[in-house]
C-alpha positions as CSV (number, residue, x, y, z in Angstrom):
1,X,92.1,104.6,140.7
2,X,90.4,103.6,143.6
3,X,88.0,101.9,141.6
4,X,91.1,99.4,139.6
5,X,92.9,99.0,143.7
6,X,89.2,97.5,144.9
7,X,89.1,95.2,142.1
8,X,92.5,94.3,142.6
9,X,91.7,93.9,146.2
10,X,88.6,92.2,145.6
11,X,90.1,89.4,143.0
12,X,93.0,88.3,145.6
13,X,90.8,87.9,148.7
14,X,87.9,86.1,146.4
15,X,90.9,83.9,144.9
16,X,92.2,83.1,148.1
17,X,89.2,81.2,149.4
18,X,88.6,79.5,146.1
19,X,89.5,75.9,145.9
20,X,92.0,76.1,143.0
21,X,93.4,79.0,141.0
22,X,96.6,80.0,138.6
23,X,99.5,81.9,138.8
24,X,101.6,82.9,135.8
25,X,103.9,85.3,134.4
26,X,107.3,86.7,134.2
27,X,109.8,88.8,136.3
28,X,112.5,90.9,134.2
29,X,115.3,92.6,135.5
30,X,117.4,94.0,133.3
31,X,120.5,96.7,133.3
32,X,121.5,99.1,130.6
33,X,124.8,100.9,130.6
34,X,126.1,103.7,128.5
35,X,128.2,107.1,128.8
36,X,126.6,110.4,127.4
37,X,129.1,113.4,126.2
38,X,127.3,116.5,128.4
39,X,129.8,118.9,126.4
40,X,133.2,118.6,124.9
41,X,135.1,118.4,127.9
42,X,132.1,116.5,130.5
43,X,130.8,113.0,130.1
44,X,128.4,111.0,132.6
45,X,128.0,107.4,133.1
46,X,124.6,105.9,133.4
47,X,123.8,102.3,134.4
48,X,119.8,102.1,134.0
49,X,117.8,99.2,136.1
50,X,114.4,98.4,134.7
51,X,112.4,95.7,136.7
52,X,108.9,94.2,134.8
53,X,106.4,92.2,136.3
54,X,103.9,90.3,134.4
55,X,101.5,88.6,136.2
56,X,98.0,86.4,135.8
57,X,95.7,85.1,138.3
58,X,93.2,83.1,136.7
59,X,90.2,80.9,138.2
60,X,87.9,79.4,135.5
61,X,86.5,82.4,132.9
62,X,88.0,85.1,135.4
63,X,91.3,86.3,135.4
64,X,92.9,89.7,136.7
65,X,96.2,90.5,135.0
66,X,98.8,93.1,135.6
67,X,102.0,94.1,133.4
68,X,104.0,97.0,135.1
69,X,108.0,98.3,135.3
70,X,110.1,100.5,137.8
71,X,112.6,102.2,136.3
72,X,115.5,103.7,138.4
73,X,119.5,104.8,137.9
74,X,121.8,103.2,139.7
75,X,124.9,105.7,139.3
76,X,123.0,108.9,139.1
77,X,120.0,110.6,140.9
78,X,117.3,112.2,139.1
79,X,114.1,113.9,140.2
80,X,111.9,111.0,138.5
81,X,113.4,108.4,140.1
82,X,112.5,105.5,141.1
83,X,109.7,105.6,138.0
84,X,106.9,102.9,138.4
85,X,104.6,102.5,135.1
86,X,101.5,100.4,135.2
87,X,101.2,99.3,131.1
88,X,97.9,97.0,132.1
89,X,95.6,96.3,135.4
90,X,92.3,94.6,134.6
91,X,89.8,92.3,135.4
92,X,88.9,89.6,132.4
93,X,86.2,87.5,131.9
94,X,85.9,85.4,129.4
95,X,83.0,83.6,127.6
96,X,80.3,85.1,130.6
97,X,76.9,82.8,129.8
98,X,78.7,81.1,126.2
99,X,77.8,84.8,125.0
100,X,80.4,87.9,125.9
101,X,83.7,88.4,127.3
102,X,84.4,91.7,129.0
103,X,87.8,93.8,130.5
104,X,87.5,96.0,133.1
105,X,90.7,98.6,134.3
106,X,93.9,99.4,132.0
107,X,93.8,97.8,129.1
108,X,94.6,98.1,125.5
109,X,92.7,98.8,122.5
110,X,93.5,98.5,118.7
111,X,91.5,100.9,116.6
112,X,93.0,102.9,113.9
113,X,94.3,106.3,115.4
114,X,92.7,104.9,119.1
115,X,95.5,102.2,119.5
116,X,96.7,102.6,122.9
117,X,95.6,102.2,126.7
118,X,92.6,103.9,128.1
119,X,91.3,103.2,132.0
120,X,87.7,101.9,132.3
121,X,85.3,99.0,130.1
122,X,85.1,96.9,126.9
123,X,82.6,94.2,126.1
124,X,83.0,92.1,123.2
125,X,79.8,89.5,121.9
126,X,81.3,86.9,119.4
127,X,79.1,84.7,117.3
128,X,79.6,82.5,114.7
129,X,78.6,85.0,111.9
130,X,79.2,88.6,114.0
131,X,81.6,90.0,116.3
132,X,80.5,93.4,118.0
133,X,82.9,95.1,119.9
134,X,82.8,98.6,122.3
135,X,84.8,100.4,124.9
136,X,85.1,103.4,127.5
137,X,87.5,104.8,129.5
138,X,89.9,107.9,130.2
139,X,93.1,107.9,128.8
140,X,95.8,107.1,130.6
141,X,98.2,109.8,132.3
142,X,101.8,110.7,131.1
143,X,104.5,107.6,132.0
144,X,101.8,105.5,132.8
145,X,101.3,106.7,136.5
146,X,99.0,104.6,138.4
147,X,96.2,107.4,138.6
148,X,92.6,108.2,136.5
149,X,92.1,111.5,134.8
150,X,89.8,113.5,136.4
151,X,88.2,114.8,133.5
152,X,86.2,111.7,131.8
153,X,84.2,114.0,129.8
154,X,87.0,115.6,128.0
155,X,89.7,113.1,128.0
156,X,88.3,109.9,127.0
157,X,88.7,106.8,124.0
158,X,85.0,105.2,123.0
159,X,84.7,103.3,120.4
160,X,82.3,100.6,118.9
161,X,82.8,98.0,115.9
162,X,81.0,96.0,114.1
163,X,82.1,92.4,112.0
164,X,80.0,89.8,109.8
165,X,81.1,86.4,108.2
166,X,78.2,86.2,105.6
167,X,80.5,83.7,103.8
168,X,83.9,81.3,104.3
169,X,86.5,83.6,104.1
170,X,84.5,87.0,104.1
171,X,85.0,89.9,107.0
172,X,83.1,92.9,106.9
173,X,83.8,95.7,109.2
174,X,82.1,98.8,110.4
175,X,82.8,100.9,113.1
176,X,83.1,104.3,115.2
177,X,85.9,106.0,117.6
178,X,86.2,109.2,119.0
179,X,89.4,109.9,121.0
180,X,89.5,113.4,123.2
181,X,92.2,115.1,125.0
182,X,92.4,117.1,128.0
183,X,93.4,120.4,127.4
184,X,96.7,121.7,128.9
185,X,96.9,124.9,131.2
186,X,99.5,127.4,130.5
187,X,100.5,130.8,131.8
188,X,101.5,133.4,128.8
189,X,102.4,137.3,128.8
190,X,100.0,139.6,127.3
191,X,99.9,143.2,126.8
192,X,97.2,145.7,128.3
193,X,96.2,148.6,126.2
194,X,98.8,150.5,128.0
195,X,101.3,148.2,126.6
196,X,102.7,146.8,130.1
197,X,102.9,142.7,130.2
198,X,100.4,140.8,132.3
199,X,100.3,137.2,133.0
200,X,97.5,135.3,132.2
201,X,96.2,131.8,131.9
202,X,95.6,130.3,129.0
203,X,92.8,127.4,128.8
204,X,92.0,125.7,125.7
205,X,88.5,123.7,124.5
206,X,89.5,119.9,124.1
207,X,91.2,118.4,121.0
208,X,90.0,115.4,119.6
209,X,89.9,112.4,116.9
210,X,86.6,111.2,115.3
211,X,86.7,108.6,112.9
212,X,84.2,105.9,111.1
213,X,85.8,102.8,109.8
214,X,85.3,99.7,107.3
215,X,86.9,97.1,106.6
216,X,86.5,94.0,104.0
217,X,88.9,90.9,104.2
218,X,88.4,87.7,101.9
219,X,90.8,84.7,102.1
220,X,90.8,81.7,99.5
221,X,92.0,78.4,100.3
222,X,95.0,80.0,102.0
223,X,96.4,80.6,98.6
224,X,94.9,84.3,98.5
225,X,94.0,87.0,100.7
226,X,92.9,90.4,100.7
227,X,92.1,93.6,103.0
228,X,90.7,96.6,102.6
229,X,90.5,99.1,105.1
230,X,88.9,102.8,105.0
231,X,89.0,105.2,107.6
232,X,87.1,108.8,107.1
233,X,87.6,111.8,109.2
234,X,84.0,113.1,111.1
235,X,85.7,116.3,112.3
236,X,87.3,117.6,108.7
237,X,85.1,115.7,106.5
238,X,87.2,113.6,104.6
239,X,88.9,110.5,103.9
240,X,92.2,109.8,106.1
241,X,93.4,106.7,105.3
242,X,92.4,103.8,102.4
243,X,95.0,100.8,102.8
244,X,95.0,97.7,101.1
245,X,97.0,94.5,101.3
246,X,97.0,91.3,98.8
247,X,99.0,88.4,98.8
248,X,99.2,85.6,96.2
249,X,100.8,82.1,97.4
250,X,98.8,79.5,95.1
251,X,102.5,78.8,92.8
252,X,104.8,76.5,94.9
253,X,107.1,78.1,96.7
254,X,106.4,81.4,95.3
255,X,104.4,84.4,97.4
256,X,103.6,87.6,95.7
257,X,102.5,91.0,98.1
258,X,101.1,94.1,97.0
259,X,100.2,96.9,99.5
260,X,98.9,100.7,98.7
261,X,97.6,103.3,101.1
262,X,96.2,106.7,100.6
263,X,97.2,108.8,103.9
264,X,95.8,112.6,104.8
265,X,98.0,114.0,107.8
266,X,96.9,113.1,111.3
267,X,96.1,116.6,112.8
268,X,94.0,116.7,115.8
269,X,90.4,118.7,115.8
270,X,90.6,122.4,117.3
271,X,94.7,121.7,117.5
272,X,96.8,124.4,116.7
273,X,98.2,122.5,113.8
274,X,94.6,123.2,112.2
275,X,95.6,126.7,111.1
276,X,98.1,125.0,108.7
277,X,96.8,125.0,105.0
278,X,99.9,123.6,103.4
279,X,100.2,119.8,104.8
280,X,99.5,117.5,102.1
281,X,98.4,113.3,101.7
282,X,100.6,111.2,100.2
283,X,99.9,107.6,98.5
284,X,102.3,105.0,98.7
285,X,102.4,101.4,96.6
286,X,104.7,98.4,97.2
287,X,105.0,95.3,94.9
288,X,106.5,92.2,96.6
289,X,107.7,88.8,96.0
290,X,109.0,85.8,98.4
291,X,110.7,83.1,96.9
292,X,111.6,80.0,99.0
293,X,114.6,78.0,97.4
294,X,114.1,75.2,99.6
295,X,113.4,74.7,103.5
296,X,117.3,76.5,104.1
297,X,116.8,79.2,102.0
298,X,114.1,82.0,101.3
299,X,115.0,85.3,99.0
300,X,112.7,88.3,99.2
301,X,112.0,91.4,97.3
302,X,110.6,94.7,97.2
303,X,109.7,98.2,95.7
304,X,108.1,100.9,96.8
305,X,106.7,104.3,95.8
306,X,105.3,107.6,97.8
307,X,103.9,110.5,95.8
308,X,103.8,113.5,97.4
309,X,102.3,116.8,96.2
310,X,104.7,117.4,93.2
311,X,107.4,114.7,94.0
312,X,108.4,110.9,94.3
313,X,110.6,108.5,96.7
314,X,111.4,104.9,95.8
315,X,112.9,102.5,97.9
316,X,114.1,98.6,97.0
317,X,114.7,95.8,99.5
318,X,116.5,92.7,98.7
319,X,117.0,90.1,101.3
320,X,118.2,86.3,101.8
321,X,116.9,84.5,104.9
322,X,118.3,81.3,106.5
323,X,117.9,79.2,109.4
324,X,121.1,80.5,110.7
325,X,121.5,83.7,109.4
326,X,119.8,86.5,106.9
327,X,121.5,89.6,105.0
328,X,119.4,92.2,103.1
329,X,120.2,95.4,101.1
330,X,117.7,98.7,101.0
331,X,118.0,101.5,98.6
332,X,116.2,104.9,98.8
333,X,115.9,107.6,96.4
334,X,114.3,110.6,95.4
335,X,112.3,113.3,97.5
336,X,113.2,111.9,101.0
337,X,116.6,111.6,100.3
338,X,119.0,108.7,99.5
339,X,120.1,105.7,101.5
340,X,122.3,102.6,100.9
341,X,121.8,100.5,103.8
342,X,122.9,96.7,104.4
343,X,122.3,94.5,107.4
344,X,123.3,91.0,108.6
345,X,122.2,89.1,111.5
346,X,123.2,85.5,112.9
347,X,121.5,83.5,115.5
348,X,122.7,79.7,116.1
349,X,121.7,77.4,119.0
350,X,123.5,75.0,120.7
351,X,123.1,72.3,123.0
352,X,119.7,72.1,122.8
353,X,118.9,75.8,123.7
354,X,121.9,76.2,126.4
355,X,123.7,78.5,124.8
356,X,122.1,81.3,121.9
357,X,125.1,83.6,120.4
358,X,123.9,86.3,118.5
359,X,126.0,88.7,115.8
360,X,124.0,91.4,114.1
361,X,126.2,94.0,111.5
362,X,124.2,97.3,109.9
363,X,126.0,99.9,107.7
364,X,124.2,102.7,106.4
365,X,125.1,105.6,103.9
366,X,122.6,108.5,103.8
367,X,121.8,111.9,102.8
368,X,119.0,114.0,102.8
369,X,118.9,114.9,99.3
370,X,121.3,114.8,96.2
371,X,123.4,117.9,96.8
372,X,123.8,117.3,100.4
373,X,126.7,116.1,102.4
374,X,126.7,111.9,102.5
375,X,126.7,110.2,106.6
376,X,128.0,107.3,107.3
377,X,126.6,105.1,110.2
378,X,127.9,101.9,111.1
379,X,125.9,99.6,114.1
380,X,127.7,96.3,115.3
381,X,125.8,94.4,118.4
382,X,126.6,90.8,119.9
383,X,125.5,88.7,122.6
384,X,124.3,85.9,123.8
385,X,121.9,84.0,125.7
386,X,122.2,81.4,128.4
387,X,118.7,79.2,129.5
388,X,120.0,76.5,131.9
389,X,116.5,75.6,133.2
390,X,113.1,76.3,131.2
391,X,112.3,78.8,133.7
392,X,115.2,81.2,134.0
393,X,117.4,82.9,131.0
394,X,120.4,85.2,130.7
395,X,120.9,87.7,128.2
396,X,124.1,90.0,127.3
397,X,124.3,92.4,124.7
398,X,127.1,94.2,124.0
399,X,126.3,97.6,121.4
400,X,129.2,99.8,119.3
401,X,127.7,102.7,117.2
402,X,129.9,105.0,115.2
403,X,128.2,107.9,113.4
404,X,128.9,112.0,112.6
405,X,126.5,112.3,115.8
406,X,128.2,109.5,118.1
407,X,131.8,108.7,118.1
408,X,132.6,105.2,118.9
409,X,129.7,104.9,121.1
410,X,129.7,101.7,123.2
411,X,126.7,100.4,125.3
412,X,125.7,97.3,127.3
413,X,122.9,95.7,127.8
414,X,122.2,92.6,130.5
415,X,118.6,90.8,131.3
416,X,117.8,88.3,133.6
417,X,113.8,86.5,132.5
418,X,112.0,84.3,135.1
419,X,108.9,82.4,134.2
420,X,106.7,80.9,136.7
421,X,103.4,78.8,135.9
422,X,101.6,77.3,139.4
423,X,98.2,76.0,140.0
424,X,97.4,76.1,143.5
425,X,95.2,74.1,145.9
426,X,93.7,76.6,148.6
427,X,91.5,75.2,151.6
């Protein structure tokens, strides 16, 4: 932590006797109101206040940005309150020497099972025909505290990857991750051999994820493209995860998807979960097809399949999509129960982004398999927003739920954006 406050430090003094520099972002505040039923006879109301900053300085290839929230109730008082979370603090440079870019602090990674935030480096060289990629860093602490983990060598993300355009159109992808945990303390009772209880503590080796990855993605004229992506498990010695997406758009108008995976169950190395031997994969197909009328009007449909061990679910989507508005209809069936579902959302505009009413209607019918009792959930939301200058927006949302679980369940929602954009001449 000290190390992300010195940069931080560093980057405003060193920006303040530049001779030009950027400031951008976005300030948020928003307030969320709703009433929870404690018991049958006691019900509390809550009005939550969230308040986000984004912010970027930027001078020439260098820029240090920041995205963070403090969270707080304004009715109630809770031990967590006021709750500040720090989603990203880094240092960026970009293009160093027409050869790398690098990050430095909290950041965010996309890497198969590492996808998250992680404290500390990455470095990425890109090419014309390659792209390599790696990172370091500890993960981040629980609600996003502002603090480093003091145990880098067990609770760490690394990762490297590899990419090469041999032809137009070609990716291929090869890469590495391991992700460890720290291991969490905690105090159980034992018995002696005289049978009397003693406490004890109980400390755990780390957990961790260890994965090699490929990937191969061709593209053709824009009228087809493909990708392939494989990801095989170091620690259990097998495949976890073979996904593939096509999509067809060369007849006019017309667009046709098709997506599979192959998926083993995510289970964490030396995790308790590992003593399980009856967790199965599943594989899971969808064929799709987009249709677009004419610029007004675009119908889409799909259907999918999962296998399981000895049993199937299917699901079909049907949907219409406008400029103004869009209504589709879902259907599941088989082993993960059955669902009728249909939704309808409107969004119009007028004078010339003043005013934004939205409407949004859901209705759902569900049950968790064929002889069991049918739910009924129905979800109505409106609102509207209001942007009288580029730089400043209002939203309301109003929120009515009515399900077995919640009774005529009303909430309210209320956001205020500002943007800010300023280039500054320092002396």
């Amino acid at each position: 932590m000290k190390l992300i406050i010195s940069l931080l430090l560093l980057f405003c003094v060193v920006s303040l006797e530049l001779s030009a520099q950027n400031i951008n972002g976005r300030i948020t505040s928003s307030y969320y109101a709703f009433e929870r039923a404690e018991s049958e006879t006691i019900s509390n109301k809550y009005l939550r206040s969230y308040q986000n900053l984004l912010l970027n300085m930027n001078y020439q290839k260098f820029s240090l940005r920041t995205s963070m929230s403090l969270e707080n109730d304004l009715l109630k008082k809770f031990d967590s309150d006021p709750r500040l979370r720090f989603f990203s603090l880094y240092l960026e440079g970009r293009n160093i020497a027409d050869l790398f870019s690098f990050k430095l602090g909290r950041q965010s990674v996309f890497h198969s099972v590492a996808s998250g935030s992680f404290d500390g480096l990455s470095l990425n060289v890109n090419k014309e025909y390659f792209k390599v990629s790696a990172y370091f860093g500890g993960n981040v602490p629980a609600y996003n505290k502002l603090e480093l983990t003091d145990q880098f060598g067990k609770d760490y993300v690394a990762g490297t990857k590899l990419n090469v355009y041999p032809l137009e159109g070609l990716n291929l992808g090869i890469g590495y991750l391991q992700k460890d945990f720290k291991p969490e303390e905690y105090s159980a009772l034992r018995l002696d051999e005289n049978n009397n209880p003693y406490q004890v503590i109980v400390s755990r080796g780390s957990t961790q994820f260890k994965f090699m990855t490929a990937e191969v993605g061709y593209s053709l004229d824009k009228y087809f493209s493909t990708d392939l992506k494989f990801d095989y498990d170091v620690n259990f010695a097998r495949t976890h995860k073979v996904e593939f997406f096509g999509t067809y758009s060369q007849i006019s108008d017309l667009a046709i998807n098709f997506y599979y995976n192959f998926r083993e169950p995510l289970i964490r190395y030396n995790s308790y979960f590992t003593i399980f031997n009856n967790i199965e994969n599943t594989s899971e197909i969808e064929l799709g097809a987009d249709y677009k009328l004419n610029k007004n009007f675009t119908f889409s449909g799909r259907y999918g399949s999962v296998n399981y061990s000895d049993e199937t679910s299917q699901r079909i989507t049907l949907g219409v999509f406008s400029r103004y508005a869009s209504v589709s209809y879902k259907k599941n069936f088989g082993y993960a129960g059955e669902l009728d579902a249909i939704s309808l959302s409107s969004a119009y505009t007028f004078f010339d982004g003043l005013v934004t009413p939205s409407l949004s209607l859901n209705y759902s019918s569900y049950k968790v398999s064929a002889t069991a009792p049918k739910n009924d959930l129905l979800a109505v939301s409106t609102g509207c927003n209001v942007r009288p200058w580029r730089i400043l927006s209002f939203d309301l949302l109003g929120q009515f739920v009515n399900n077995r679980i919640y009774k005529n369940d009303y909430r309210l929602f209320f956001k205020i954006n500002y943007w800010f954009n300023t280039n500054l001449d320092v002396l």
